[in-house]
N, C-alpha and C positions, 0 to 999 in steps of 0.2 A: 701113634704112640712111639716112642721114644725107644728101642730097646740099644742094650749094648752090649756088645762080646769083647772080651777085658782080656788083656794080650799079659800075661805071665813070664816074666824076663828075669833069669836069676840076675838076682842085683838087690838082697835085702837083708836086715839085721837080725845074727842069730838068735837073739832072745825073742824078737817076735814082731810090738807095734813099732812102727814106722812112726818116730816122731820130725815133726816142723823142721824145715832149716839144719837139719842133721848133714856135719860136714862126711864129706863119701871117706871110706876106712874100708881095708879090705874084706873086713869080717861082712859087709854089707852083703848079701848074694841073692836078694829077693827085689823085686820090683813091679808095680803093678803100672800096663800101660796099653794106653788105647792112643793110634793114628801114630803108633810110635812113638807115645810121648807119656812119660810118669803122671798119673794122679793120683790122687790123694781121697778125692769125693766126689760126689755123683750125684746130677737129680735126673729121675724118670719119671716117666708119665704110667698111671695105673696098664694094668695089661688090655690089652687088647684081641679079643680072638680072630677078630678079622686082620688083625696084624700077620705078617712071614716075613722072619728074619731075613738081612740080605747078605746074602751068602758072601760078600764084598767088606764085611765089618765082623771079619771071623779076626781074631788074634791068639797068636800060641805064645807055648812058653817055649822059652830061647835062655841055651845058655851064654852066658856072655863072652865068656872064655873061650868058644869054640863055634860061636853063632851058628848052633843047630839044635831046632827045636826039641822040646821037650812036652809028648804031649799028654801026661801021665801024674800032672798036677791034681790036686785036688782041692773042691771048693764048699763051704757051708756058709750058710747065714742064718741070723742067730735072730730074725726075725717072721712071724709070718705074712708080714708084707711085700718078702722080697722073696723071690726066686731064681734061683743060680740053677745053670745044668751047662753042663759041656757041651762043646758044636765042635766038630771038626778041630781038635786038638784045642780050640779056645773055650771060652766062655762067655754064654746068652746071659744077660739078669734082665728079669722084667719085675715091673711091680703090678701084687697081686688086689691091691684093693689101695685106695685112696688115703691119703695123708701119714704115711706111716713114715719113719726111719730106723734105721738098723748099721750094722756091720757083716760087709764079710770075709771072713778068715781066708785064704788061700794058703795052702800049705804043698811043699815038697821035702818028702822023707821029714827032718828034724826042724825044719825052717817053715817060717808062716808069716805073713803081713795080711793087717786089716784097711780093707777096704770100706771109709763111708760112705751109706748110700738113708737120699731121702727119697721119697713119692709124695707125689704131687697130689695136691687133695682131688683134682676129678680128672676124668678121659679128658685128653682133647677135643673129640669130637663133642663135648658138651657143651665145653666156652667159647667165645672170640679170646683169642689170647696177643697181648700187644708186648713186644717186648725189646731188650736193648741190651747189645754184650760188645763190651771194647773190643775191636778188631782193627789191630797195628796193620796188619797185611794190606787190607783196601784204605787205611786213614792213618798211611803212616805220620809220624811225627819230626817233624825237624824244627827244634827254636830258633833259629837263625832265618828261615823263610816267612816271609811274610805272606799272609794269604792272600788270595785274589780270587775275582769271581769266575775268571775263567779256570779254577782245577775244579767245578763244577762238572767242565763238558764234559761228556763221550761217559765210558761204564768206568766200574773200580777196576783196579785200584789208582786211585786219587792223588794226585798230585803229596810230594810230604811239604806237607806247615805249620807250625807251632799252633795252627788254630784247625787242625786238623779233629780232634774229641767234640770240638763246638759241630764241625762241620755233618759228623759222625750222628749228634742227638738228635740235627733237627730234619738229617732224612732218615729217621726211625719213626720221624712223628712224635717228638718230644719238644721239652720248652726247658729252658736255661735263663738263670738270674745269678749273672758273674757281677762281681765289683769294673770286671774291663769291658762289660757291655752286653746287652741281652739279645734274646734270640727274637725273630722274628712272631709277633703274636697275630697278624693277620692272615698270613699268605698260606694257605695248604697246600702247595707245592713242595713243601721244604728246604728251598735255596736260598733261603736268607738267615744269614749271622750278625751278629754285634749292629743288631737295626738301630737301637739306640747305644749314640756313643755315650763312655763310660763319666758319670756325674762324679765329681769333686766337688767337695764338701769346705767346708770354713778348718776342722780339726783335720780331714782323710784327703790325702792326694793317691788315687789310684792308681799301685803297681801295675805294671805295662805286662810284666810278665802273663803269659794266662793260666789262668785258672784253676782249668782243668785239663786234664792230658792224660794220657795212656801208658801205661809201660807194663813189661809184665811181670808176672809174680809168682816164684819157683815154689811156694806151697800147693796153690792152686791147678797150679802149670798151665797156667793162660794168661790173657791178656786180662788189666783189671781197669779203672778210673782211677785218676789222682786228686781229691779236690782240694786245695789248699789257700788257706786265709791268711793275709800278711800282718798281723796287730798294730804295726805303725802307717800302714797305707791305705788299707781297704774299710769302705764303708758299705749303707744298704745304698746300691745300687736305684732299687724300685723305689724308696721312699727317700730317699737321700738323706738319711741321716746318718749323726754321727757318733751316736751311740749305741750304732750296732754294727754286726755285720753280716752278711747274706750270702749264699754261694749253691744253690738247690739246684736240685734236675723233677724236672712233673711233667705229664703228661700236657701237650699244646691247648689253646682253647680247641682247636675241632680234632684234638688227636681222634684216631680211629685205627683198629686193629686192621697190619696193611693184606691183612688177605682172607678179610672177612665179608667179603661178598660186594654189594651195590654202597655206594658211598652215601647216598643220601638212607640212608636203613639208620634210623637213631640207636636201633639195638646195638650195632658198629661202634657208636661214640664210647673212647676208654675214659669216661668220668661217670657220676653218677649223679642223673636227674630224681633220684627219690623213687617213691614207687617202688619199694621194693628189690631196688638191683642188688645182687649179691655181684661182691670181687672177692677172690683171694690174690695177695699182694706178695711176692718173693724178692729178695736181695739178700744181697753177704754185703756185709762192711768190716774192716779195722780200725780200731779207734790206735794211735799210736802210744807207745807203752808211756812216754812221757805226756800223756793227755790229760791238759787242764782244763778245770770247771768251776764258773764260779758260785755265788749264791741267788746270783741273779738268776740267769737260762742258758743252757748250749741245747738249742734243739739240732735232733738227728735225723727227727723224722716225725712230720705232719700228714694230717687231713685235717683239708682246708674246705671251706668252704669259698663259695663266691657269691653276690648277688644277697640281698635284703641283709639279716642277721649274720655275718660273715667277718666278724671284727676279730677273732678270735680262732682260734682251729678247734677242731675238734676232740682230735687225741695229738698226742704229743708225746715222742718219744724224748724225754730230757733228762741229760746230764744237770746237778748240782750239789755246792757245796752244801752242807748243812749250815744253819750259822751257831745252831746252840753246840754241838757236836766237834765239826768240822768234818765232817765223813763225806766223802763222797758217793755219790749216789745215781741209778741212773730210775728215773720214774715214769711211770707210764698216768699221764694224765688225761682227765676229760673234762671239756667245759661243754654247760649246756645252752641252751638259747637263754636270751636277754629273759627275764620276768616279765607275764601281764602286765605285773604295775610299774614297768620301766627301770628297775633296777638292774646291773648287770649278773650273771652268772659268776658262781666262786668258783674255784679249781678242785677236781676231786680228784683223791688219789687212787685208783684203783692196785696198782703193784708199782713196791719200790723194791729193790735189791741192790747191793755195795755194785760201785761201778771196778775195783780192783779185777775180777776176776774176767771183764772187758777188756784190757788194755792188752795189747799185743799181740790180739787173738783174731781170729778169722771168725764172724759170727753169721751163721747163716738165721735169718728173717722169714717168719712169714706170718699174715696175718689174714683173716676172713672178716668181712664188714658185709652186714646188711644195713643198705641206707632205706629207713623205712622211720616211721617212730608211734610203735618203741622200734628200735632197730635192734640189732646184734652182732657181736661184735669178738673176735679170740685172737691172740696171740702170743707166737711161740718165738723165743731166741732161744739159739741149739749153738755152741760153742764145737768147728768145725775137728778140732785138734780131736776129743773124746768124745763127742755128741755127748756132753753133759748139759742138759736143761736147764740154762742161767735165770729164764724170765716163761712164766705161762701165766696167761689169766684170760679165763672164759667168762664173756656174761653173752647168755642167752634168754630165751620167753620163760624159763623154770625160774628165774629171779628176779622175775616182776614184781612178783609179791615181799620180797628182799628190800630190794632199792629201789627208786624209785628212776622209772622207766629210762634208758637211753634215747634223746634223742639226735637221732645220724642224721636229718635233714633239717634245718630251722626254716621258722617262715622268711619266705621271700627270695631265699636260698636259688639261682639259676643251675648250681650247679656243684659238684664237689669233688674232690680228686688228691691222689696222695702227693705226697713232696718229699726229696730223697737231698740229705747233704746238712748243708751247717747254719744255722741261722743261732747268732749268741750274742748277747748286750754285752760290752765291752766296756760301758764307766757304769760306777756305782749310782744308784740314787740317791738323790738330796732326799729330808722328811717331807718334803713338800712332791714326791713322787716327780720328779724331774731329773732328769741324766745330769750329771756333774762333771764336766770335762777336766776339773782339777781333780778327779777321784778315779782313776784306770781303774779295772781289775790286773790286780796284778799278780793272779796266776798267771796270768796270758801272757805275761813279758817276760819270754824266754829271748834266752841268746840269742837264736837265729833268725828270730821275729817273724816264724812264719808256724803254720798246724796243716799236718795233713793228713785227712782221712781215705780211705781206700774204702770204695766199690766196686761190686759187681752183679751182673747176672740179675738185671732187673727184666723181672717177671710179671705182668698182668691178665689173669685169668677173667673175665665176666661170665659168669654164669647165665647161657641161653634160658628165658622163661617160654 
């Protein structure tokens, strides 16, 4: 379990919440900060009794004007999933029971700042967990160098290369589908980048620039992903066409959680064979505040299937225009398997909500999937700035009798696993359902011809059966 003691540094605003991006002014005298460094939010892992704090991740409060601690702060939380108590002038928070979030208040004399904090829906010790967090320090970045296969050798940190993020996904044991070229799908060692080089198209010549890269991000106060699509260059890479574009991060074909025991243990593998596997699924994204959508699809976020009935994803987190409306919208959809009698499955909409109140905002993700069928299925988008609940929708075994059954694994199905990033049709249809090369979306053609989404903090939990 995860615990953490929160270092209190006067350094914050006398009215109270700490908002985003707030330029420093000297009224500021509060600051909440662990490793020496401001945050903002927090995930843990439920508590643990066999856990002991370590006495090495104690932090105090420090005034800043005189850098001598202060150890006489005080702390609540306004949840009873979280737990706050002092340690040696700092502050312990554990979480007390699975899936919750909260805030908490720290205050000295007349001054207070809120600290967000989520829990994780189970212990660690219950899951394999597989997961992936930008780190500049061992993968630094530099655009100007070109990679090479030798900043492989020896330990991190790694040579700096503009393909340095690529390099980063696929020794985590992850898979990448860039317009400038894909990650290795064969090899489990994970040293291989850009296996295949990158396909142009009759309409898309593929910017050279990459893709995806690292930088950090002072809300957060870490390092995050950059992914970004160029509207006059980039196409789908995997399928090579030209009216679309592609740019995702998913788990490898043999991904496997890297320290979950014997490697041949199928229960290791981070995808889901059916039978019942449960995941819970975490990330934060920002959609950027100039972000367009058209009425076609901008997906954010899939489960895919692979293998037999797989033509389709599962659920689908999508941005779209309306067309009768024009409102923008972000929708959480599901398609089911193909019909007995050969026809395809329609699209349902289980939750739509206005996409306004997404744009420019830090959104922390998560979502619980049983692949089974019927299966089960819940997800929560929590808006990082006030933890206000932009998007929730549960179906579980009590809405059998409702709707008619989910099902999370189709016949023939090998396998299925989520997908993180942008995949959006970029020309209009013809009425004969065919992409129009003389018909753009022309939300998409902005000035700078380019969209860039921001992740982080991709989390995979599988639940041990």
């Amino acid at each position: 379990m995860r615990r953490l003691t929160i270092l209190i540094i006067f350094n914050v605003i006398l009215s109270g919440c700490l908002q985003p991006d707030a330029p420093f002014v000297e009224k500021q005298t509060l600051e909440i900060r662990r490793d020496n460094a401001p945050v903002t939010v927090i995930d843990i892992d439920p508590y643990d009794p066999a856990d002991t704090p370590d006495p090495n991740d104690i932090y105090y409060v420090v005034n800043l004007n005189t850098d001598v601690p202060i150890p006489n702060a005080s702390a609540v939380s306004n949840s009873d999933t979280i737990k706050v108590q002092a340690s040696d002038g700092g502050f312990l928070i554990t979480g007390l029971k699975p899936g919750g979030m909260g805030t908490i208040t720290f205050s000295f004399r007349d001054r207070s700042i809120d600290l967000r904090v989520f829990v994780r829906n189970w212990n660690k010790n219950d899951v394999f967990r597989h997961s992936i967090y930008a780190d500049l320090k061992n993968y630094p970045y530099d655009p100007d160098t070109d990679f090479h296969p030798t900043h492989y050798s020896g330990n991190p940190p790694y040579y700096a290369n503009k393909l340095s993020a690529y390099q980063l996904i696929v020794h985590r044991g992850f898979h990448y589908e860039a317009p400038d070229g894909l990650s290795s799908r064969n090899e489990r060692n994970g040293t291989h980048i850009h296996q295949d080089s990158p396909r142009e198209t009759e309409y898309r010549q593929v910017c050279q620039r990459p893709h995806i890269i690292q930088r950090p991000d002072p809300f957060l106060s870490k390092d995050v992903f950059a992914f970004s699509l160029h509207y006059e260059t980039d196409g789908d890479m995997v399928g090579g066409f030209d009216d679309r574009q592609r740019l995702e991060l998913k788990t490898m074909d043999t991904g496997r959680a890297s320290y979950s025991g014997s490697e041949d243990n199928p229960e290791n593998f981070m995808y889901s064979t059916g039978g019942g596997d449960t995941f819970t699924y975490r990330w934060k994204f920002k959609l950027p505040v100039d972000f367009r959508v058209s009425n076609e699809y901008t997906h954010i976020h899939q489960i895919k299937p692979e293998g037999g009935d797989s033509g389709n994803p599962t659920f689908t987190l999508t941005g779209r225009r309306m067309r009768a409306s024009g409102q923008e919208v972000l929708q959480l959809i599901y398609r089911g398997p193909i019909r007995d009698n050969g026809d395809p499955s329609v699209n349902w909409y289980p939750a739509q909500v206005p996409l306004e109140p997404f744009k420019g905002e830090w959104i922390r993700a998560e979502t619980t999937i049983t692949y089974d069928n019927p299966g089960a299925y819940r997800i929560k988008l929590v808006r990082v700035r006030d933890m206000r609940v932009l998007l929730e929708y549960i179906y579980s075994p009590e809405h059998y009798d409702e709707f008619d059954p989910f099902v999370m694994f189709r016949n023939g199905n090998s396998y299925a696993r989520p997908k993180f990033g942008i995949y959006r049709r970029i020309m209009q249809m013809t009425p004969f359902g065919l992409p129009d090369p003389a018909n753009p979306v022309p939300d998409f053609l902005a000035e700078n011809n380019e969209v860039t989404v921001l992740f982080a903090d991709f989390e995979m939990d599988k639940l041990r059966r």
